[in-house]
C-alpha positions as CSV (number, residue, x, y, z in Angstrom):
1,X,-16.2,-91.6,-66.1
2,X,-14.3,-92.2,-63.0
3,X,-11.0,-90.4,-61.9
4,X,-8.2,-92.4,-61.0
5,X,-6.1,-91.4,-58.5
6,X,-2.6,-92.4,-56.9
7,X,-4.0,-93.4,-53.7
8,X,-7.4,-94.4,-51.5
9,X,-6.0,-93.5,-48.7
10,X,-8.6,-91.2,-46.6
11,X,-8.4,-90.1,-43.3
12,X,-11.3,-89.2,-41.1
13,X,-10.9,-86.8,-38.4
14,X,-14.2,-87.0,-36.6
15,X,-17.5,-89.2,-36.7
16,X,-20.1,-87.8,-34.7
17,X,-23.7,-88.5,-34.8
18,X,-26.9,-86.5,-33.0
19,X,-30.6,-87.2,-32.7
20,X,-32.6,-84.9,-33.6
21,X,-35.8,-84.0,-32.0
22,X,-38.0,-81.7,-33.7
23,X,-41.9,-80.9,-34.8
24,X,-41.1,-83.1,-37.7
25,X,-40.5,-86.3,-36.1
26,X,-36.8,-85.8,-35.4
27,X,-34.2,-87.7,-37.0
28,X,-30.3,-88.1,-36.8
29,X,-28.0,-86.4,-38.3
30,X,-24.2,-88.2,-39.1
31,X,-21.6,-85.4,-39.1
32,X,-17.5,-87.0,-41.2
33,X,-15.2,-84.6,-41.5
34,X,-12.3,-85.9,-43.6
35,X,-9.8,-85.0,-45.8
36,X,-11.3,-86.7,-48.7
37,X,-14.3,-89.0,-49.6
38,X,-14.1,-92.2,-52.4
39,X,-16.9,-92.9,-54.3
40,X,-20.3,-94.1,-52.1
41,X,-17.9,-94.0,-49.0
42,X,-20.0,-91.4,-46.9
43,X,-23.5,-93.9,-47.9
44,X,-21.7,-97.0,-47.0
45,X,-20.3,-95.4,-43.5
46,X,-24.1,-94.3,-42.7
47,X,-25.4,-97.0,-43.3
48,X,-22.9,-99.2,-41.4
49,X,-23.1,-97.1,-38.8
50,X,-27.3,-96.9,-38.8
51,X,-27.2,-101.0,-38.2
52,X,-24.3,-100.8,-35.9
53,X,-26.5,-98.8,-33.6
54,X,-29.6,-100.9,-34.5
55,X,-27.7,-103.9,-34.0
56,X,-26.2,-102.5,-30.6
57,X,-22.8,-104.2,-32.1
58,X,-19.2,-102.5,-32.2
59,X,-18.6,-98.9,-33.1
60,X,-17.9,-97.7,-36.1
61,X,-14.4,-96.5,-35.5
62,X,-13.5,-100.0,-34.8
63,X,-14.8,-101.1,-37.8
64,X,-12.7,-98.6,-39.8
65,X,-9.6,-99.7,-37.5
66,X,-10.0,-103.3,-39.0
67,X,-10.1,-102.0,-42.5
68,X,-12.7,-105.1,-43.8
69,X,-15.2,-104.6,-46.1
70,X,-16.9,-107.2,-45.5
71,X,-18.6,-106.3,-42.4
72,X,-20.1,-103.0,-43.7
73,X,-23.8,-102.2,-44.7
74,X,-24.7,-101.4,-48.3
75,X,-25.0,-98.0,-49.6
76,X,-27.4,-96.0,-48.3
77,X,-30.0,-94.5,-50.3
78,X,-29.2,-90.9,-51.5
79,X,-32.6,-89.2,-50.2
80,X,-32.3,-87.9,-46.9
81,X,-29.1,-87.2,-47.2
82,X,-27.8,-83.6,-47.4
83,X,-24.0,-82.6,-48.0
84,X,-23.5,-79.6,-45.7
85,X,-20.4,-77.7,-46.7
86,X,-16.8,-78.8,-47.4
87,X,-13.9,-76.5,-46.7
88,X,-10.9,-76.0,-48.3
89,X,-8.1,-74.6,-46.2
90,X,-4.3,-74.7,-47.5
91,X,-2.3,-77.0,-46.1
């Protein structure tokens, strides 16, 4: 089932994004680094992102500043997307 937990608060430290160019094709690759993650929330923040960019509409740090749901993308589909590594340093 689902863990509850006290809060939702999440903080992100850094959005980045590259293109990628290689024999493949290329692609991009959307780097969040944050102290925690809810449910979906790293799908929904690529995908919002993706049709920001597409869009050629607001960035998506001010989207986060305004904290409305509304204006996000759907989920994006799991394949294609790879979690790198997460790191676990005392604080």
């Amino acid at each position: 089932g689902r863990i509850k937990t006290q809060s939702t608060d999440c903080t992100l430290f850094c959005a980045r994004a590259f293109v990628l160019d290689n024999d493949d094709g290329g692609g991009v690759c959307i780097q969040l680094v944050g102290n925690r993650f809810l449910r979906r929330m790293v799908r929904i923040l690529v995908s919002t992102a993706l049709l920001r960019v597409f869009q050629g509409e607001t960035s998506l740090l001010d989207l986060l500043a305004g904290k409305d749901r509304t204006v996000s993308a759907r989920p994006a589909p799991p394949g294609g997307l790879m979690f790198v590594g997460a790191d676990f340093e005392k604080m």
